[in-house]
C-alpha positions as CSV (number, residue, x, y, z in Angstrom):
1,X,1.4,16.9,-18.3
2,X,2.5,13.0,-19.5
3,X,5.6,12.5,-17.7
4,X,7.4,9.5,-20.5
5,X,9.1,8.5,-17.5
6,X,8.0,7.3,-13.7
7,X,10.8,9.7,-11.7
8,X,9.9,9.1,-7.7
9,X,7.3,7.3,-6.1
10,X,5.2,9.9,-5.8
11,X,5.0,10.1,-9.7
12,X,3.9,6.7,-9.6
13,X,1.7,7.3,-6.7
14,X,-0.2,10.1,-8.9
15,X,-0.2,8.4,-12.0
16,X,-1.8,4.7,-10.3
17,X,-4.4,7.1,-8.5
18,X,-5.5,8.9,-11.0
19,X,-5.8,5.8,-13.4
20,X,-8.0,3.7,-11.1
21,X,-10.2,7.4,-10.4
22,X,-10.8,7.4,-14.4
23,X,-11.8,4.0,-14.2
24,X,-14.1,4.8,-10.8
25,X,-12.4,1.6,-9.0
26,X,-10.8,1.9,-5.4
27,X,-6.7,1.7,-5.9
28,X,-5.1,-1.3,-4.0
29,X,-2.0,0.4,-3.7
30,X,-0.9,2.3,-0.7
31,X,2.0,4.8,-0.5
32,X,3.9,3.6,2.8
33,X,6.5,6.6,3.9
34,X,8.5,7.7,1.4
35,X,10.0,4.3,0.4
36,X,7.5,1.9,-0.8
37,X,3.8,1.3,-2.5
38,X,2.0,-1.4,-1.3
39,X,-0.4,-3.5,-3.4
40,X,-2.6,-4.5,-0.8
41,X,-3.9,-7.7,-2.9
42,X,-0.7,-9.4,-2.0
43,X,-0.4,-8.4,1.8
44,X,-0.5,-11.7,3.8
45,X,0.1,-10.6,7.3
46,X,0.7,-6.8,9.2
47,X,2.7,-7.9,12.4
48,X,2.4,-5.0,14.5
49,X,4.3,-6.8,17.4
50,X,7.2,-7.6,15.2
51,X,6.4,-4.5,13.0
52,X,6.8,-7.0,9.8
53,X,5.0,-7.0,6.7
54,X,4.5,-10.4,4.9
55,X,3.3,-10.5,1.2
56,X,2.0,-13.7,-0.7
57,X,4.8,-13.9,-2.8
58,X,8.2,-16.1,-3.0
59,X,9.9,-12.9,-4.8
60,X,9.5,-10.3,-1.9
61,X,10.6,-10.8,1.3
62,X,9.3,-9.6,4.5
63,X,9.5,-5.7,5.3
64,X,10.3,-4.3,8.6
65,X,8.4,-0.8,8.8
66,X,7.8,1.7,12.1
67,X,4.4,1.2,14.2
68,X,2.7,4.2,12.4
69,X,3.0,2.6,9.2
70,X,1.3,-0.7,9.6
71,X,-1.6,1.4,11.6
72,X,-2.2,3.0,8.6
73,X,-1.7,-0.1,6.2
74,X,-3.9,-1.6,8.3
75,X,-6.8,1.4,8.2
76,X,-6.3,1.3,4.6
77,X,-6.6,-2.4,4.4
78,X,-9.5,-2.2,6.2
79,X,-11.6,0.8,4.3
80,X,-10.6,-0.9,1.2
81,X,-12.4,-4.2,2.2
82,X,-14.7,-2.4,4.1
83,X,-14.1,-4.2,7.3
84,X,-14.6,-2.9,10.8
85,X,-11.7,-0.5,12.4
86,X,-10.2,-2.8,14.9
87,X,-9.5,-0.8,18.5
């Protein structure tokens, strides 16, 4: 079913994965908790000390999010540029 409108994040979530899956690309967005998608093209800086997340942009500020979340960003970030898991 086309939805003509984006309701909740989740419906945006769907809709993003499923239109990089037709297109065979790995999605740079990441659904953080139930409040935010991350595009991880403009992440500058995961501060797990701080639990801070910086993005290159003027526009968004700096994001405080739990622990658990940046772990995962961070995993994500990582498969997506296929980089080694750090320990």
């Amino acid at each position: 079913m086309v939805r003509p409108y984006l309701s909740t994040l989740a419906v945006l979530d769907e809709a993003v994965t499923a239109r990089y899956a037709s297109a065979d690309k790995p999605s740079p967005f990441f659904r953080m908790g139930r409040s935010y998608v991350i595009n991880v093209s403009y992440v500058t800086s995961v501060n797990l000390v701080n639990s801070v997340l910086v993005f290159d942009s003027e526009t968004v500020k700096p994001v405080v999010v739990t622990k658990n979340q940046l772990k995962s960003l961070r995993d994500f970030v990582a498969t997506f540029y296929h980089l080694s898991a750090q320990p």
